[in-house]
C-alpha positions in Angstrom: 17.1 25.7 43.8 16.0 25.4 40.1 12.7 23.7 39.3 12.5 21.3 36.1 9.4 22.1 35.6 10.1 25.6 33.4 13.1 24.1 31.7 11.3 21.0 30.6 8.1 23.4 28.9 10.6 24.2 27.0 12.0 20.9 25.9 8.8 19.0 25.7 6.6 19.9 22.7 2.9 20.6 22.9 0.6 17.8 21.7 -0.8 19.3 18.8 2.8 19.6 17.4 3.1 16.3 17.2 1.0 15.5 14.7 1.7 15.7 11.1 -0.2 18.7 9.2 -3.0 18.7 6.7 -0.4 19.4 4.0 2.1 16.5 5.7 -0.3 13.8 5.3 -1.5 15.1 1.5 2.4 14.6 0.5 2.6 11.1 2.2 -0.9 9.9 -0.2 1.0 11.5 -3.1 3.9 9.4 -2.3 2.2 6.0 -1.3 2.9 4.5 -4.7 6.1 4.9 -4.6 6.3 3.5 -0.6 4.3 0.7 -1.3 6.7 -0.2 -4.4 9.8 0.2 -2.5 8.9 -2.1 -0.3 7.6 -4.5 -2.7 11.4 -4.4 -3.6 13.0 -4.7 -0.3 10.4 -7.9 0.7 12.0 -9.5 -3.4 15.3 -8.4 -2.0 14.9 -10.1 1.3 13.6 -13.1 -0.1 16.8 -13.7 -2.0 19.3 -12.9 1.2 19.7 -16.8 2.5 19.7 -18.4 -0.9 20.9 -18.5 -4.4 18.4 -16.4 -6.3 16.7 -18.6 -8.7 15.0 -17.1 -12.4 11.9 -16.5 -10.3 13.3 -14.3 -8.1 15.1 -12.9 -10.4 12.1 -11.9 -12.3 10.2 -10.3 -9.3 13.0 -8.4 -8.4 13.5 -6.8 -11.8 9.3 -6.2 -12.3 9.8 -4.8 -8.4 12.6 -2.6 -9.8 10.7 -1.4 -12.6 7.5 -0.9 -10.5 10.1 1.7 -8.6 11.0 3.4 -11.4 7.6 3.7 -13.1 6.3 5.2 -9.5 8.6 7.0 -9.4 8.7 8.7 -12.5 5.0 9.2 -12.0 5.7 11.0 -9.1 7.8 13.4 -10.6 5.3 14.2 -13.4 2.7 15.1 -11.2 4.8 17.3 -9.9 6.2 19.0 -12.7 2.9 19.1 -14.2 1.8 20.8 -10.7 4.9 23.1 -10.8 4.5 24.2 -13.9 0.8 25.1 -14.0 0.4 27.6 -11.4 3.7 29.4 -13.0 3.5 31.7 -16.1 4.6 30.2 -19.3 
């Protein structure tokens, strides 16, 4: 008779695995911006699923879209500018 209770300490992680790392949550503030913007532009997007979009909607979609893009490229600055300025030039 085999007991479950070996193969399942193998299976089931421990607790303190489960939660994200220091370094984890550091990434996730870095990319907050750039959440919080994408989901500006899904909630313009969703607005616009059961009707005809009108020029208001319109408009907060494409200042949600740019939003995006400007976190976005933001984003990727900081961490070029990060990349590059521990490297040797």
């Amino acid at each position: 008779m085999r007991y479950i209770g070996t193969v399942q300490a193998v299976v089931t992680a421990f607790e303190s695995d489960r939660e994200p790392t220091t370094s984890e949550l550091d990434a996730i503030d870095r990319e907050m911006p750039v959440i919080t913007a994408d989901i500006e532009l899904l909630d313009a997007q969703i607005i616009t699923l059961d009707r005809i979009p009108t020029e208001v909607d319109e408009r907060r979609i494409r200042r949600a879209r740019r939003r995006v893009l400007a976190a976005r490229r933001e984003l990727a600055n900081r961490s070029a500018d990060t990349a590059t300025a521990g490297g040797a030039a």
